[in-house]
ZAZA-610153 format. One record per residue: x, y, z of N, C-alpha, C in turn; residue number from 1. Coordinates in steps of 0.02 Angstrom, whole numbers, plus 50000, padded with zeros to 5 digits. Each point is the difference from the previous one (the first is absolute). Example, Ala and Ser with C-alpha at 12.3 -4.5 7.8 and 13.67 -1.06 7.14 Angstrom:
! ZAZA-610153
NODE | n_px | n_py | n_pz | ca_px | ca_py | ca_pz | c_px | c_py | c_pz | gupa
NODE | 50660 | 49716 | 50390 | 49955 | 50059 | 50000 | 50045 | 50060 | 50000 | 1
NODE | 49982 | 50053 | 49964 | 50042 | 50059 | 50003 | 49961 | 50055 | 50037 | 2
This chain:
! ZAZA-610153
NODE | n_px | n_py | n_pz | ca_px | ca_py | ca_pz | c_px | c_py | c_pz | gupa
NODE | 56677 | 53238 | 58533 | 49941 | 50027 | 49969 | 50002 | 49982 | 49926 | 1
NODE | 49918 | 49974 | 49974 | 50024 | 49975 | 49933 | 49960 | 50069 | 49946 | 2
NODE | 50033 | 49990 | 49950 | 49937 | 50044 | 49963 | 49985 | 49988 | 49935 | 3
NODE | 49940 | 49966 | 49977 | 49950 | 49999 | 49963 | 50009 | 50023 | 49951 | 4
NODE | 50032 | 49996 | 49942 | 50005 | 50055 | 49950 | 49945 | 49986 | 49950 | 5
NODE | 49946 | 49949 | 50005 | 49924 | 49985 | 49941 | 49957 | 50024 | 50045 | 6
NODE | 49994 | 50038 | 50044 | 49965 | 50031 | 50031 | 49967 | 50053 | 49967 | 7
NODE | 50049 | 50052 | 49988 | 50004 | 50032 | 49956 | 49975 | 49990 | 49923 | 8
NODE | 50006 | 49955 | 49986 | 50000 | 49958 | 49922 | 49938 | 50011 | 50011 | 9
NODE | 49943 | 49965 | 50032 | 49942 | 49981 | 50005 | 49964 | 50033 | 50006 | 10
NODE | 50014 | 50061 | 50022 | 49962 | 50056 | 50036 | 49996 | 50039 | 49929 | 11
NODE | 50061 | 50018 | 49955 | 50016 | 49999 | 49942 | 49939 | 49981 | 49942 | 12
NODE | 50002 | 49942 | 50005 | 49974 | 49963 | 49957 | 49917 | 50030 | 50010 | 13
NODE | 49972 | 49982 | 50071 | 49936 | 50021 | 49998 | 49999 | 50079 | 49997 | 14
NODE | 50015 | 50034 | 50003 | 50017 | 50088 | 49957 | 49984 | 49989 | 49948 | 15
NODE | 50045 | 49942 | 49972 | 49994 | 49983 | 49895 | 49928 | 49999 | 49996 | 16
NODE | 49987 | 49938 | 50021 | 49948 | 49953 | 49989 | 49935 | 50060 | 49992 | 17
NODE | 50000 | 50034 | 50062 | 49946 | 50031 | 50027 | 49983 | 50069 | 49940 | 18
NODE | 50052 | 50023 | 49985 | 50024 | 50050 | 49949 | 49967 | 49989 | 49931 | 19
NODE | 50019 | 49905 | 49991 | 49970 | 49997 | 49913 | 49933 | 49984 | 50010 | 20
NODE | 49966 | 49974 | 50065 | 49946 | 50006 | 49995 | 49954 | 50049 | 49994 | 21
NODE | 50034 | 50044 | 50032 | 49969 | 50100 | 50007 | 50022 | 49995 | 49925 | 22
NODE | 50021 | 50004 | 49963 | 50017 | 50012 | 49939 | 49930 | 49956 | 49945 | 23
NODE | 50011 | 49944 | 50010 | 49938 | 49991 | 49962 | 49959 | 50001 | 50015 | 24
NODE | 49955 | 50023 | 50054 | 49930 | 50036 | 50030 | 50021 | 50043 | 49952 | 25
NODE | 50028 | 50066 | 49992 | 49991 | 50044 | 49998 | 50007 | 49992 | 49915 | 26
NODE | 50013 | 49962 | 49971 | 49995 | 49992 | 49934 | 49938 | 49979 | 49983 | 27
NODE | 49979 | 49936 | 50030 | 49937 | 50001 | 50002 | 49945 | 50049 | 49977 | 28
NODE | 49997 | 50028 | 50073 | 49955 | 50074 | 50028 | 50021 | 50022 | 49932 | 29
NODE | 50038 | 50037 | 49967 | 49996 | 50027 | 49944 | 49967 | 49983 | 49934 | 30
NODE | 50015 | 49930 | 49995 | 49960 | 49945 | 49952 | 49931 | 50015 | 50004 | 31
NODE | 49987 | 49998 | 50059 | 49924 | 50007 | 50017 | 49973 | 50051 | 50001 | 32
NODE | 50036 | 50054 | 50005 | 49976 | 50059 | 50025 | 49998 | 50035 | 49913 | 33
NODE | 50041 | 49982 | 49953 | 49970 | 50014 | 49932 | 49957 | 49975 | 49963 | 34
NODE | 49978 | 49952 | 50027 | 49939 | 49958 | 49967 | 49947 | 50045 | 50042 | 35
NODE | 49978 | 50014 | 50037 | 49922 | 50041 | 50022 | 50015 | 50067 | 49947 | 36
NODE | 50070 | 50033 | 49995 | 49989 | 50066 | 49994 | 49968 | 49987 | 49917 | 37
NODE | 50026 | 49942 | 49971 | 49961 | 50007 | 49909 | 49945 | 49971 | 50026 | 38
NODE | 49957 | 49955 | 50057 | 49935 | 49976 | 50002 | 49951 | 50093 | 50021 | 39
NODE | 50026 | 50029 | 50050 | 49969 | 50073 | 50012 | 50003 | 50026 | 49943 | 40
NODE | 50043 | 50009 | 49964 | 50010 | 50035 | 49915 | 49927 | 49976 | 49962 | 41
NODE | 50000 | 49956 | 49983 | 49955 | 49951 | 49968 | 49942 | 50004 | 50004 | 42
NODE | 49970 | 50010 | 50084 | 49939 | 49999 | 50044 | 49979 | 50088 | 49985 | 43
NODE | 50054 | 50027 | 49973 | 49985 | 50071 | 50021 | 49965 | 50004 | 49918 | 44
NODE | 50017 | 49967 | 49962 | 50006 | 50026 | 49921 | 49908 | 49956 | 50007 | 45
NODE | 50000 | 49955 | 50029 | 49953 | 49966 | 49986 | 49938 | 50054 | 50042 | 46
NODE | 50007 | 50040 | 50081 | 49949 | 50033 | 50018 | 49982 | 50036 | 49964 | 47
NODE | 50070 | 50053 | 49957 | 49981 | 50056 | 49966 | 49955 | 50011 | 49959 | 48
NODE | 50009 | 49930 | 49959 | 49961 | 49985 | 49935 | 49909 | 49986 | 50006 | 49
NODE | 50013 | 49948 | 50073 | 49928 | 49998 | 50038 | 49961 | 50072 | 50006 | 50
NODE | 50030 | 50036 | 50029 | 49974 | 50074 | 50028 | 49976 | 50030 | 49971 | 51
NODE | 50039 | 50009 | 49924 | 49990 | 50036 | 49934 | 49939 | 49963 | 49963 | 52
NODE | 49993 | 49920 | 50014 | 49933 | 50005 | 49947 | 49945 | 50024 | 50038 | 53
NODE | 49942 | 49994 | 49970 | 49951 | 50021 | 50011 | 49941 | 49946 | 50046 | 54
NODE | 49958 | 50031 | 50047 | 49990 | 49947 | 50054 | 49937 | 49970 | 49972 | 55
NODE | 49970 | 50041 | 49937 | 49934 | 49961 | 49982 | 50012 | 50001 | 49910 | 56
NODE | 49992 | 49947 | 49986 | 50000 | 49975 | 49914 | 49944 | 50038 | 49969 | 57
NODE | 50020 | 50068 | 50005 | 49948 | 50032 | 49951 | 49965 | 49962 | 49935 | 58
NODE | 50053 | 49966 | 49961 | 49954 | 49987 | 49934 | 49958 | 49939 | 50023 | 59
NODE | 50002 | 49975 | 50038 | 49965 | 49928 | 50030 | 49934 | 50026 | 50017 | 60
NODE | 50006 | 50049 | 50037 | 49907 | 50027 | 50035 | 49998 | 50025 | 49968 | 61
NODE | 50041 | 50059 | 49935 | 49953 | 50029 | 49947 | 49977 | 49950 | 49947 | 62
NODE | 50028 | 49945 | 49988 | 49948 | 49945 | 49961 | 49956 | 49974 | 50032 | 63
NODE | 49998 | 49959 | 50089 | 49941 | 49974 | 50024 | 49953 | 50062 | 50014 | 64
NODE | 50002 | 50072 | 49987 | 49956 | 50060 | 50013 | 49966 | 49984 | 49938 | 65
NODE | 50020 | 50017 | 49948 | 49960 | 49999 | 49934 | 49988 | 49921 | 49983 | 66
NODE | 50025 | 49959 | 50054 | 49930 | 49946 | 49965 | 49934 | 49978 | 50037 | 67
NODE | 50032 | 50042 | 50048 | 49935 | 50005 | 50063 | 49954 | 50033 | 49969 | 68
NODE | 50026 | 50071 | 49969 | 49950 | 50057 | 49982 | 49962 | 49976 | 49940 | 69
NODE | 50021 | 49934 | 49959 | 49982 | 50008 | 49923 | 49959 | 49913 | 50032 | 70
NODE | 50020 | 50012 | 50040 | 49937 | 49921 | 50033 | 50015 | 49928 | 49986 | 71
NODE | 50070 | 50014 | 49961 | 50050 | 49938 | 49979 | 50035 | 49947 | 50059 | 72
NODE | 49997 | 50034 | 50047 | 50044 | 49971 | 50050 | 49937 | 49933 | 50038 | 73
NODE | 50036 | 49962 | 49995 | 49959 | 49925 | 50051 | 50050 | 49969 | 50052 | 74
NODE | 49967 | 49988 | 50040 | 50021 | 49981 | 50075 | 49967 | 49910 | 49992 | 75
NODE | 50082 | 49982 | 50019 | 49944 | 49938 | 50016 | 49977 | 49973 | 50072 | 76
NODE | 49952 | 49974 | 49989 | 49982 | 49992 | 50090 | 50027 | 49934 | 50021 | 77
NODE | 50037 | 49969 | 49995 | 50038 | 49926 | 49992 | 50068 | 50064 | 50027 | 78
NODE | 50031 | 50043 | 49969 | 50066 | 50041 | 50031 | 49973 | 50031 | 50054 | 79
NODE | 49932 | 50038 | 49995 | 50002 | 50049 | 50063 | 49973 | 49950 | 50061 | 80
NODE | 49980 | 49946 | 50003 | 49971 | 49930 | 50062 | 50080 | 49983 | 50015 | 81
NODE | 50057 | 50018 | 49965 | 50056 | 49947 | 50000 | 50028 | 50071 | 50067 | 82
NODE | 50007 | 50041 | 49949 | 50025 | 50063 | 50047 | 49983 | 50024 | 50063 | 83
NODE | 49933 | 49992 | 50017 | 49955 | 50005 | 50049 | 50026 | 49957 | 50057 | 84
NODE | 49995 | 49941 | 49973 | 50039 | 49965 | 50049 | 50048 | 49968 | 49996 | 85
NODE | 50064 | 50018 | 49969 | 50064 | 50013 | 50007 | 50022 | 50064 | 50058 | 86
NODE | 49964 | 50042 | 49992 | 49994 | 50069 | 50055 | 49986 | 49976 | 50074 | 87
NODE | 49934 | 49960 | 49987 | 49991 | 49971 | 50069 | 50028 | 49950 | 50024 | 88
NODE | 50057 | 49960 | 49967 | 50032 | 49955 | 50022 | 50075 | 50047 | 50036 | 89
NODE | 50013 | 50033 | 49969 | 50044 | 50048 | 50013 | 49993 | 50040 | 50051 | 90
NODE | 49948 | 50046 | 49996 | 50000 | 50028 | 50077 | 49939 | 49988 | 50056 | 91
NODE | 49973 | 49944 | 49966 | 49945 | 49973 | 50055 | 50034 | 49953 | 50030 | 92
């Protein structure tokens, strides 16, 4: 009977092998897995700030209000023909 003693070795070896590969996945996965947590950080600072302004530019319609009211305000009809059908290219 003979016996093999790299049998062992080999079997060995892929244990190693298999081991440092689980090892750098899992280094990896960590690499990676700290890069989203400062991109969620980031995204969060950026909703907050969204949320907090304000959803309509008050001083914008309180100037086009008073130039409407004081009869200052002109429209041109060359923008509102453009808009008109920019709209209807869009959802017509």
């Amino acid at each position: 009977m003979r016996i093999d003693l790299n049998t062992g070795a080999a079997v060995s070896g892929a244990h190693v092998e298999k081991a440092a590969l689980s090892h750098a996945a899992q280094t990896k996965a960590k690499s990676v897995s700290s890069q989203p947590s400062d991109t969620e950080a980031h995204v969060g600072k950026l909703a907050a700030t969204a949320l907090s302004a304000p959803e309509v530019r008050t001083e914008k319609v309180r100037a086009l209000q008073l130039q409407l009211q004081s009869g200052k305000y002109q429209v041109s009809s060359t923008q509102v023909a453009g808009a008109v059908l920019e709209q209807m290219r869009v959802h017509g």
